[in-house]
C-alpha positions in Angstrom: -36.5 9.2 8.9 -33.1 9.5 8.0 -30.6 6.2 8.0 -27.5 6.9 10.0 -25.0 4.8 10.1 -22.5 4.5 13.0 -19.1 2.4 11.8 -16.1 0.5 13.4 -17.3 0.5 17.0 -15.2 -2.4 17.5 -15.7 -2.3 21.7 -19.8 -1.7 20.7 -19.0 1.5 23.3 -20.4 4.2 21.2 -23.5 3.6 23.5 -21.8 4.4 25.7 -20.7 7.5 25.8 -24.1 9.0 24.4 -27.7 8.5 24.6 -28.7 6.7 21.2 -32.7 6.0 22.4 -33.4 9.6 23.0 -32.7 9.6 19.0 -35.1 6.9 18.1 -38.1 8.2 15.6 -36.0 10.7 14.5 -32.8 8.6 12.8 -32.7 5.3 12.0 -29.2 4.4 14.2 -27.5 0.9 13.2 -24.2 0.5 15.0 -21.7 -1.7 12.9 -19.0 -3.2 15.0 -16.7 -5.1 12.6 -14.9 -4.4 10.0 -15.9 -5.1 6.3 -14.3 -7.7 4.8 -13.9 -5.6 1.6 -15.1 -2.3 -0.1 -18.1 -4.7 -2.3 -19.2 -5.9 1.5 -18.9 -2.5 2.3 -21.3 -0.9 -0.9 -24.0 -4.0 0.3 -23.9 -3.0 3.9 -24.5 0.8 3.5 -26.0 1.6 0.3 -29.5 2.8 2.0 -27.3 5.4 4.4 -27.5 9.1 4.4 -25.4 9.7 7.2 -22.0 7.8 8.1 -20.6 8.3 11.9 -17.0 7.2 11.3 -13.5 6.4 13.6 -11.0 8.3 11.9 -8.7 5.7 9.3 -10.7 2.4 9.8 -13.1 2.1 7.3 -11.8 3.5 3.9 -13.8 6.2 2.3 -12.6 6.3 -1.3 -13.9 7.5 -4.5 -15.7 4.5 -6.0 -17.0 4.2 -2.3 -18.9 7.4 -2.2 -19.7 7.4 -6.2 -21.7 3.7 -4.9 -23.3 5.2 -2.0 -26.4 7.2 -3.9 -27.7 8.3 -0.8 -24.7 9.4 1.1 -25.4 13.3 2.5 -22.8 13.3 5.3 -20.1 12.0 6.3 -19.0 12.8 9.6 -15.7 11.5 11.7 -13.9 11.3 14.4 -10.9 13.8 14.5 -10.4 16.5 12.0 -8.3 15.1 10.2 -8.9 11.6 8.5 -7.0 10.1 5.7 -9.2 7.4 4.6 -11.7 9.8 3.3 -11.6 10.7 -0.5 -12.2 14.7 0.1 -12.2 15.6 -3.6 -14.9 12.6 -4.0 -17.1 13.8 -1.6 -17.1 17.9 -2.5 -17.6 16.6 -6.2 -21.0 14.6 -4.8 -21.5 18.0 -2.5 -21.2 15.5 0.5 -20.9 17.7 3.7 -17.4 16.3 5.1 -17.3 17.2 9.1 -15.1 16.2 12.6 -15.0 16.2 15.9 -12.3 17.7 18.4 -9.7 15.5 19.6 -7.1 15.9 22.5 -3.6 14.8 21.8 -1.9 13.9 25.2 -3.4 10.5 25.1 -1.3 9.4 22.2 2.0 11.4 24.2 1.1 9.2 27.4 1.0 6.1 25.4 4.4 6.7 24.1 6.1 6.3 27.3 4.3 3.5 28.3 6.0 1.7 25.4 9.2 3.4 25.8 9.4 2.4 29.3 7.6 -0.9 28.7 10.9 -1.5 26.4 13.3 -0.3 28.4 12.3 -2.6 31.4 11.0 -5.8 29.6 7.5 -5.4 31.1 5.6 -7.8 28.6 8.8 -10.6 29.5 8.4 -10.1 32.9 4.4 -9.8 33.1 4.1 -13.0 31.4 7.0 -14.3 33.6 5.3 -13.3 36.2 2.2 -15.4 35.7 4.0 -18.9 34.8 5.8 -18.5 38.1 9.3 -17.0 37.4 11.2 -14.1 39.4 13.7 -11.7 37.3 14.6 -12.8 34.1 15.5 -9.7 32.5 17.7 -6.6 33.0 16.4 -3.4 32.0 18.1 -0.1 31.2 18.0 3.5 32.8 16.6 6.3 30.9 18.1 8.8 32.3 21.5 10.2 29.9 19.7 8.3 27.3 19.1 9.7 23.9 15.3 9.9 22.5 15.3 10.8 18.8 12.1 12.1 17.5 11.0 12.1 14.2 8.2 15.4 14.7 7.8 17.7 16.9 4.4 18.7 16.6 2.0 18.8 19.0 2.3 14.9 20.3 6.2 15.2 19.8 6.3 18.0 21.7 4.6 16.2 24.9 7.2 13.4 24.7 10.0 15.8 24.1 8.7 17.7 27.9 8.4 14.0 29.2 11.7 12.7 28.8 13.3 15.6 29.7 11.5 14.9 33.1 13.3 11.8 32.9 16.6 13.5 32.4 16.8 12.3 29.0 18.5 14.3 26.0 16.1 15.0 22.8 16.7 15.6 19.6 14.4 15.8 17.0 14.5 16.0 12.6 11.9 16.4 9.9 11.1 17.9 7.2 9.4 20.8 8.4 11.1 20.7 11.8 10.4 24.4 13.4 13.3 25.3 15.0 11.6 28.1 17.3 9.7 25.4 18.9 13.1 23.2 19.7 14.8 26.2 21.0 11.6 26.3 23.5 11.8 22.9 24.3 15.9 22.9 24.6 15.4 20.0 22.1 18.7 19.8 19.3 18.0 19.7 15.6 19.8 17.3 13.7 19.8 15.2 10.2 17.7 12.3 9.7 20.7 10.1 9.6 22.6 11.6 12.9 19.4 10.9 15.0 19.2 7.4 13.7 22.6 6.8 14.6 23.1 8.4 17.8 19.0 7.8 19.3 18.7 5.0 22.2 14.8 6.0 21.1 13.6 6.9 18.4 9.8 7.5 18.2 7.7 8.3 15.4 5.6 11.4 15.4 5.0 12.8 11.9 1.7 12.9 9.8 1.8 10.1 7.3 1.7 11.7 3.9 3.6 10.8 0.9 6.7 12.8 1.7 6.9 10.5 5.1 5.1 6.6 3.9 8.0 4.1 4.2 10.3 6.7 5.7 12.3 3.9 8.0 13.5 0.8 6.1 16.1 -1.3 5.5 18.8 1.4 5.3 17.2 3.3 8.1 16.8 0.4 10.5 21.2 -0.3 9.4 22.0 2.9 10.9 20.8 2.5 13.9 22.3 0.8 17.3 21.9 -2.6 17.9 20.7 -1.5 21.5 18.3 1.1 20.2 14.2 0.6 20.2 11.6 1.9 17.6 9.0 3.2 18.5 5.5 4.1 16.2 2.6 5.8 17.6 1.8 7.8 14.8 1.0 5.8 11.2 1.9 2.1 10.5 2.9 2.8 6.6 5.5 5.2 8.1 7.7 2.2 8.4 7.8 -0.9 5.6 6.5 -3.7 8.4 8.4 -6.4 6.1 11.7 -4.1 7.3 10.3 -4.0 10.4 10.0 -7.5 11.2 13.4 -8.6 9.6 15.4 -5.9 11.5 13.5 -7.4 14.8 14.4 -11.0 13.8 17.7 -10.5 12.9 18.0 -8.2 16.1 19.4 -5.4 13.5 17.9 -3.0 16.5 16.7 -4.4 20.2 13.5 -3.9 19.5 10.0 -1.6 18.9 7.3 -0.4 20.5 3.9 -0.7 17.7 0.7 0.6 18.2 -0.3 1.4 14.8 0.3 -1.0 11.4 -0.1 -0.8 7.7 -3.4 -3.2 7.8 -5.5 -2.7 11.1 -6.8 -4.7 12.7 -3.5 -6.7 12.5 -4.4 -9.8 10.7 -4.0 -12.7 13.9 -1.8 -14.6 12.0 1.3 -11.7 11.6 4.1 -12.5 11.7 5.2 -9.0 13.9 2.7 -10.8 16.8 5.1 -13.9 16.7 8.4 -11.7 17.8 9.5 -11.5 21.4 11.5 -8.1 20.7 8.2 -6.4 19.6 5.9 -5.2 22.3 2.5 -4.7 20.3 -0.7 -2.9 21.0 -3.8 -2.3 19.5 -3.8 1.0 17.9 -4.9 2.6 21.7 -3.2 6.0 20.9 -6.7 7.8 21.1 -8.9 5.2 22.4 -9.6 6.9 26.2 -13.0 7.4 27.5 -12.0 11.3 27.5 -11.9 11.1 23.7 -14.5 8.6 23.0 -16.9 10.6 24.5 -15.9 13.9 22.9 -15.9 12.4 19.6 -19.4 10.8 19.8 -21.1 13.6 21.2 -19.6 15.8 18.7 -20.8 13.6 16.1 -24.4 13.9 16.9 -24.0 17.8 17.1 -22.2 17.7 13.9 -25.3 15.3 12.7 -27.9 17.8 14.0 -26.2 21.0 12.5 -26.4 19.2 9.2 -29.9 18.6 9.5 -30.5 22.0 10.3 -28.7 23.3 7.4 -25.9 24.7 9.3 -23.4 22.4 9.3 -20.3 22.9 11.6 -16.4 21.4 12.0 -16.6 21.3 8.4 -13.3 19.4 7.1 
């Protein structure tokens, strides 16, 4: 019977959202819902597994990960893309690497609930609220506002449609920007430094690869307004978090909306959960029941395919 095991479940959902007993005498399921303190924790815990279910970048998959795991066959993920997985590692140990579908607007819709959660102190007043206070804040208007974004891809160009709705104006940089697609989208191209400078908003919506880790610092953070918000729904090493939270002490910008962080979970003690400028959430971009249950279904087909011998999504 063939061990399977299903990692970083932190909500112990996954049951959820399929039927694990109909699989019993054919795998051996264990669900693990923490994290591992560390990769040797990690070696211990799943050295007897053949299979690994996996949320796309929690657990890391690296090299000496996979060259430990002598039994390892498949490793299958949420998402089709998933950065924590050593690729070249796992073709040179003719691992089968395979995904799921994913849909995208959940991470667009989360957006705006941190943009506007900014823009009207919702966290302040919530928690006002509660100990008994009436209006302690004054929020701004979006509308005439600028939103900068940084990628306008297929999350970026959600917002992009969004704010326009909110009769916002957009304009959008990276490196790849395709200009086509902000003609379509009456979106203005513009430099990395003249959308940091003139952006109310700016939000964050480029793959994180080397080109783009650490692309907001201390310089970036200088050129922006003192009134403007951040906003990150996309990678947390996409901006140095040490920047971060000295640009939201210092009140260098107003403040940022975070869902995503360099080390996730965020450690408890952090100092970015201590700020009052920094409405935080829990990496929740692509946690929705929608997606939950379309990535562990998938899984499970994936899972069967590969026992078959005809594995499909391969990554």
């Amino acid at each position: 019977m063939i061990k399977v095991a299903i990692l970083d479940d932190y909500q112990n959902v996954s049951q959820e959202f399929v039927d694990l007993k109909k699989l019993e005498g054919k795998y051996e399921i264990k669900v693990f819902t923490e994290p591992f303190k560390n990769e040797e924790e990690t070696i211990e815990n799943l050295k007897s597994y053949e299979a690994l279910l996996i949320m796309r970048e929690r657990t890391l998959i690296t090299k000496n990960l996979i060259k430990n795991l002598k039994k390892l066959k498949f490793i299958i993920t949420s998402g089709m893309r998933n950065k924590a997985i050593d690729l070249e590692a796992a073709k040179e140990k003719k691992i089968i690497v395979s995904g799921t579908e994913i849909n995208s607007n959940p991470t667009a819709e989360l957006t705006w609930a941190l943009i506007l959660g900014l823009a009207r102190n919702v966290k302040l007043e919530i928690d006002n609220m509660f100990q008994g206070y009436w209006q302690t804040t004054i929020g701004i208007e979006l509308k005439g506002k600028i939103l900068g974004l940084i990628g306008l891809g297929k999350v970026g160009s959600q917002v992009a449609k969004i704010a326009k709705a909110f009769g916002m104006q957009v304009v959008a940089w990276s490196e790849n920007l395709d200009l086509n697609q902000c003609k379509k989208l009456d979106v203005l191209p513009v430099s990395k430094e003249d959308l940091l400078k003139t952006s109310d908003f700016v939000s964050i919506h480029v793959v994180l690869s080397d080109r783009y880790r650490e692309l907001i610092k201390l310089k970036e953070f200088d050129m922006m307004k003192k009134t403007s918000f951040l906003i990150n729904t996309s990678r947390g090493p996409i901006i140095n978090e040490d920047d971060l939270i000295i640009a939201l002490s210092t009140n260098v910008i107003a403040g940022a909306g975070i869902d995503v962080y360099e080390k996730e979970p965020l450690p408890s003690d952090h100092k970015l959960r201590f700020l009052p400028n920094a409405l935080l959430l829990p990496h929740l971009g692509y946690v929705t029941a929608e997606n939950y249950s379309i990535f562990y279904t998938q899984m499970l087909e994936n899972l069967e395919a590969c026992m078959s011998g005809k594995p499909i999504r391969l990554i």
